[in-house]
C-alpha positions in Angstrom: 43.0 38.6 125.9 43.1 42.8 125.1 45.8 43.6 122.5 48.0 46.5 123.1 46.2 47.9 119.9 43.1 47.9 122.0 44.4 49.7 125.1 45.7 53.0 122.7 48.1 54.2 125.6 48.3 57.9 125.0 51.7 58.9 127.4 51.5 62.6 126.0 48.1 63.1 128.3 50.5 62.1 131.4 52.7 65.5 130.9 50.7 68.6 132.2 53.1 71.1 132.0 52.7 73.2 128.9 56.6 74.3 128.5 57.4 70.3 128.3 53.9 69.6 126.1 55.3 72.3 123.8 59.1 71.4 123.5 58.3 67.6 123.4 55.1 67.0 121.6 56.9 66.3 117.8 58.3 63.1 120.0 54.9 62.0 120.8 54.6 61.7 117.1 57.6 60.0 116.1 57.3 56.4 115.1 59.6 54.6 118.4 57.7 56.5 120.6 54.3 54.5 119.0 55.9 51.6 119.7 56.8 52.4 123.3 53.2 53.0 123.8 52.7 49.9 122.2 55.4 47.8 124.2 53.7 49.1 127.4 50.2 48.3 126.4 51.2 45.0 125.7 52.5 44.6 129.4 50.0 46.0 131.0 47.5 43.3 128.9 49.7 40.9 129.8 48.9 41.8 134.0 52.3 42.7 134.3 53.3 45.4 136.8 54.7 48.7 135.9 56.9 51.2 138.1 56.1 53.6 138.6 52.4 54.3 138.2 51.4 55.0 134.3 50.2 58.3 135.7 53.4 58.9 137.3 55.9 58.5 134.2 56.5 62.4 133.7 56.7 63.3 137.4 59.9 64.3 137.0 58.7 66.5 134.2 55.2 67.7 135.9 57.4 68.8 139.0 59.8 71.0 137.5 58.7 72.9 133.9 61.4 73.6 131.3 62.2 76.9 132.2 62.6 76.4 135.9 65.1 73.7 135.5 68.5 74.8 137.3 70.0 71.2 138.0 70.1 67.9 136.3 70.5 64.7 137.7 70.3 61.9 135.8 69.2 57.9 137.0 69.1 55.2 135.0 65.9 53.5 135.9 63.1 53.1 138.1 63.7 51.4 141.6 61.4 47.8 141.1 60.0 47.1 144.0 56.4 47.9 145.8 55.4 51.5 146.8 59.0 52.6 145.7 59.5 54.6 142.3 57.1 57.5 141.5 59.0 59.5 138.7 62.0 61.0 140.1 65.3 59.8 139.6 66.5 57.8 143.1 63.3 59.1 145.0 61.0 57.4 147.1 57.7 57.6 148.0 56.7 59.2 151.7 56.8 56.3 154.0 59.1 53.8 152.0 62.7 52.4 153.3 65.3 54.0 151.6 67.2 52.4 149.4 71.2 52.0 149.5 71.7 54.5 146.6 69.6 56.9 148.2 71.3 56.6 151.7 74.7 56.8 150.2 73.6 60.3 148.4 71.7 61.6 151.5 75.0 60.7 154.0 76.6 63.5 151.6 74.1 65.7 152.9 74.6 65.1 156.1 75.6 62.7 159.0 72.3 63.2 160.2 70.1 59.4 159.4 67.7 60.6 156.9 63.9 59.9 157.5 62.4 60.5 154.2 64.0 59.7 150.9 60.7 61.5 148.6 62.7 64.2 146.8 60.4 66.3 145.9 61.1 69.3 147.4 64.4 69.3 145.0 61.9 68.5 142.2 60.0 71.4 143.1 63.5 74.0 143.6 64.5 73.4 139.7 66.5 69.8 140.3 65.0 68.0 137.6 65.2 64.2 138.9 65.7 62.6 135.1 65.6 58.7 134.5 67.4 57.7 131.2 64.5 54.5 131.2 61.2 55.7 132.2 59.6 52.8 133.7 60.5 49.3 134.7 58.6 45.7 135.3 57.8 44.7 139.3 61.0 42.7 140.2 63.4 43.4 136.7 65.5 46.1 136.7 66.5 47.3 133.3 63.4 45.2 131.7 62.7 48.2 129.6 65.8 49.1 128.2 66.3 49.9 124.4 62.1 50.3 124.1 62.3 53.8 123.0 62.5 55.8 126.4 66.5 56.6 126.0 65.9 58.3 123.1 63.3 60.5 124.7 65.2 61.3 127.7 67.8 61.8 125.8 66.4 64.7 123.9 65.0 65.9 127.6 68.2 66.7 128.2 69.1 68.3 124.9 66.2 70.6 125.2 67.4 71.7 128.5 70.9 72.3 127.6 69.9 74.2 124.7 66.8 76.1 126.0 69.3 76.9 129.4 72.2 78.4 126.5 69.5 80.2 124.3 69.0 82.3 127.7 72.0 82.4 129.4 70.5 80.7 132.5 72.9 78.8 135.0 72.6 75.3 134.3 74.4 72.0 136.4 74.6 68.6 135.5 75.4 66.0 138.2 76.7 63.2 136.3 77.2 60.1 138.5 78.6 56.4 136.6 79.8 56.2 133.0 75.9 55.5 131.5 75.3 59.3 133.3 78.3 60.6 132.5 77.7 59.5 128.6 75.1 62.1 128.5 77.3 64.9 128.5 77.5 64.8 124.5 74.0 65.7 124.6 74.7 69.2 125.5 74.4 72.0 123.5 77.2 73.1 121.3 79.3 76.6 123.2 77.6 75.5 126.8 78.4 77.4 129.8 76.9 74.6 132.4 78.5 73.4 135.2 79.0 69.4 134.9 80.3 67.5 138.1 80.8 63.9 137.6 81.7 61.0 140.0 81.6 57.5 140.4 77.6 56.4 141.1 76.4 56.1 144.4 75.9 52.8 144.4 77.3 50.7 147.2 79.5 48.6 145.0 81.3 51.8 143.7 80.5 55.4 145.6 84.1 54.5 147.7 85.5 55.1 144.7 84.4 58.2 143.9 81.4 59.0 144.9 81.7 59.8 148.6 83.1 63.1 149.8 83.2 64.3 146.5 80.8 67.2 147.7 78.4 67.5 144.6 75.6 69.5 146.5 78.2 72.1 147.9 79.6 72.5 144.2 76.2 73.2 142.6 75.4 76.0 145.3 78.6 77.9 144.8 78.4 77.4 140.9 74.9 79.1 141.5 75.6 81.5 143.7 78.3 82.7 141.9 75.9 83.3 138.8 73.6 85.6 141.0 71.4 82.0 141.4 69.2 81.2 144.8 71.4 77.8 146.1 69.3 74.6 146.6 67.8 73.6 150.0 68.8 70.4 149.9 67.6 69.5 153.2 64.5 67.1 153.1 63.4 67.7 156.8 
């Protein structure tokens, strides 16, 4: 059987954009993230399935450079089943039933039935769709917890806090459930961002919080009252 030595992933060829490449790359270098690399070699030897696609890890990242980023919202991991996750926090792919999460989120949109859960025209505005774990086995959520990927997601989200403060840019944070809203000590020191938190929008908890507590309508008047273009957040 192939060793993980033998399959040398290299995750730092997955991230295109050269803002991220730049800000990130010491990370790539850093001895946990070897033996991320390693962990998932070793699965993917081992015929076990990853979501979402190896060359989908940093889709999050690929949609929505550095600069560009306006809005954070953060998952925790991947959604574990078939033709679901591809990179972006509580998106799905084109095509694919959308999940309860996903519904619960979209109904504070609108009353409107949503047809397409694929977020990637927020992705593509400045939301950047982050998920705390990267990647996850077929059929196991939270399999790939405490590998390494939290503490590069976690400095994601310092770089943007800090890059968004070094240039005064508008920055929001939707922080939905305590493991989300945990992130907010990540920020940078003096921040100016807006940071709107709420119970997660799970079924089991977004009565409780969660629903009608207006999160996209909060982000586009903290924008527009920076001089900021509001999101579309309509996916039709």
């Amino acid at each position: 059987m192939a060793t993980a030595s033998q399959t040398r992933l290299n995750l730092a060829e997955k991230l295109k954009v050269s803002s991220w490449k730049s800000a990130l790359s010491p990370e790539f270098q850093k001895p946990y993230f070897k033996e991320l690399e390693n962990f998932l070699a070793e699965a993917l030897n081992k015929k076990k399935e990853i979501y979402p696609p190896i060359d989908l890890i940093f889709e999050a990242l690929n949609k929505t450079p550095l600069h560009s980023v306006r809005v954070i919202i953060i998952g925790q991991d991947p959604y574990h089943g078939p033709k679901q996750a591809h990179g972006l926090c509580f998106s799905v792919q084109e095509g694919t039933k959308i999940p309860p999460s996903l519904k619960n989120i979209l109904k504070e949109l609108s009353q409107k039935p949503p047809t397409s859960g694929d977020l990637t025209p927020w992705a593509k505005q400045g939301v950047l769709l982050l998920n705390s774990i990267m990647t996850v086995e077929k059929g196991t959520p939270g399999s790939h917890k405490n590998q390494g990927w939290e503490i590069f997601t976690d400095k994601i989200i310092s770089v943007v806090s800090e890059t968004a403060t070094a240039n005064a840019r508008p920055l929001a944070l939707l922080l939905w459930g305590s493991p989300a809203q945990q992130k907010e000590k990540l920020l940078a020191p003096g921040h100016n961002h807006k940071v709107i938190k709420s119970t997660h929008p799970s079924p089991l908890s977004c009565y409780r919080g969660f629903s009608g507590s207006r999160p996209f309508e909060k982000v586009n008047e903290y924008l527009e009252s920076k001089n900021e273009k509001p999101i579309d957040w309509s996916l039709e």
